[in-house]
N, C-alpha and C positions, 0 to 999 in steps of 0.2 A: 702563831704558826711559823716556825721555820722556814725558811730559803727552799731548801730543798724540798720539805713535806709539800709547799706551796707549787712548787714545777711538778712532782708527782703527782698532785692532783688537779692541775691542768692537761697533763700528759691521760690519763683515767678518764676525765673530762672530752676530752677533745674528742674520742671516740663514740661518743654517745649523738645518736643524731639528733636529739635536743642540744643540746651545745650549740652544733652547727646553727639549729634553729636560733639561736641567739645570740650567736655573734652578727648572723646574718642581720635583725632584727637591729640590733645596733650598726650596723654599716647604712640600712636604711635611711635610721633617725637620725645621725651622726656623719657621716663621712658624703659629703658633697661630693663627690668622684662616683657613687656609687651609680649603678642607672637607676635605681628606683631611690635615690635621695629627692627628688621633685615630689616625688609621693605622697613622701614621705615626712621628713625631716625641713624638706623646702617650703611644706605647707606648716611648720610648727609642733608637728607632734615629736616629742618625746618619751622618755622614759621613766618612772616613775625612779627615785634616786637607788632604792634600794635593787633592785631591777638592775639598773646601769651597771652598777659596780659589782651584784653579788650574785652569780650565778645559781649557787645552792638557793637564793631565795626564790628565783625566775622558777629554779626546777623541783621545787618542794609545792610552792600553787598550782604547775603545772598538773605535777601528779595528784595534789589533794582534786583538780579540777575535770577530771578525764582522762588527760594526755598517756596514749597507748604507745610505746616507743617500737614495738611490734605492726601498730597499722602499716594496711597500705600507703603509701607516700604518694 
């Protein structure tokens, strides 16, 4: 994938509030600064590798698993 095709579909991305949900979910696990890193992340849990790095995979289970991007919030 290309440079640009790559920032295009981060930019497509970002607007979906699954995304949010998962970057969030990574600031958790990941980013000691966060308020729920103690949770989180300070008690050891992680992310499964695929997960971490690949958002289409986080949002391909999501959806084969439930996930309504319409529900209530």
């Amino acid at each position: 994938m290309t440079e640009e095709k790559q920032i295009e579909e981060t930019v497509y991305n970002y607007k979906k509030r699954l995304y949010k949900v998962w970057i969030n979910m990574k600031q958790r696990c990941y980013n000691p600064k966060h308020d729920s890193y103690k949770t989180y992340g300070g008690k050891g849990i992680t992310l499964c590798e695929e997960w971490r790095t690949d958002f289409s995979a986080f949002e391909k289970w999501s959806l084969e698993h439930g996930y309504d991007e319409s529900a209530p919030k």
